[in-house]
C-alpha atoms as one frame of an Amber mdcrd trajectory, in Angstrom:
protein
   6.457  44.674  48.054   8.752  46.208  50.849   8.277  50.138  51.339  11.560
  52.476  50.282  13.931  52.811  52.607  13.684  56.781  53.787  15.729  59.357
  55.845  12.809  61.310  56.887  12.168  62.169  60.409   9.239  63.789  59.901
  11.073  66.994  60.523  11.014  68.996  57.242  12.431  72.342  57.779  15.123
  73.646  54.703  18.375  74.913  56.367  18.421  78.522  54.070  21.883  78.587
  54.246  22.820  75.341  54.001  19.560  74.367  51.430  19.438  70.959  53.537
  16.397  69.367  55.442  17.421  70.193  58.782  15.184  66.404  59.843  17.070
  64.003  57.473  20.035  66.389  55.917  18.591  65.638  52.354  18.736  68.848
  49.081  15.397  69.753  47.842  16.722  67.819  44.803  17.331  64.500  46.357
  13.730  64.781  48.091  11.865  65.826  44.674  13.999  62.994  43.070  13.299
  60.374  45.900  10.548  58.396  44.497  12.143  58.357  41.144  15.460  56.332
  42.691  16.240  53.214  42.709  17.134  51.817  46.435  20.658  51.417  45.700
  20.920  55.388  44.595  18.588  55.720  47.814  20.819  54.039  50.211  24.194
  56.356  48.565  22.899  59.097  49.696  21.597  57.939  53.151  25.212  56.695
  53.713  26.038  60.616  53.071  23.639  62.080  55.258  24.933  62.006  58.895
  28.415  63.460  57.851  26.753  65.702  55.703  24.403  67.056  58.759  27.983
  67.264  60.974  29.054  69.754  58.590  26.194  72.082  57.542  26.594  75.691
  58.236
């Protein structure tokens, strides 16, 4: 069994204005919801995540 593919860089700080992990760019929803998706819903919103973290703020 291969291990879930993961955005976490170990660096779990929430962005207060911008609610996202400051590590992996992530909501508290997607990271409370992570186990629960399936890798194709996991890999969406990884292929969201570096634009998302360009625009924070």
């Amino acid at each position: 069994m291969s291990a879930a593919s993961s955005p976490c860089v170990k660096i779990c700080v929430i962005d207060p204005v911008s609610r996202l992990c400051e590590g992996c760019g992530r909501t508290l929803a997607e990271i409370a919801q992570w186990g629960r998706m399936s890798e194709p819903e996991r890999l969406a919103v990884m292929a969201r995540l570096a634009e998302r973290l360009k625009t924070r703020g």
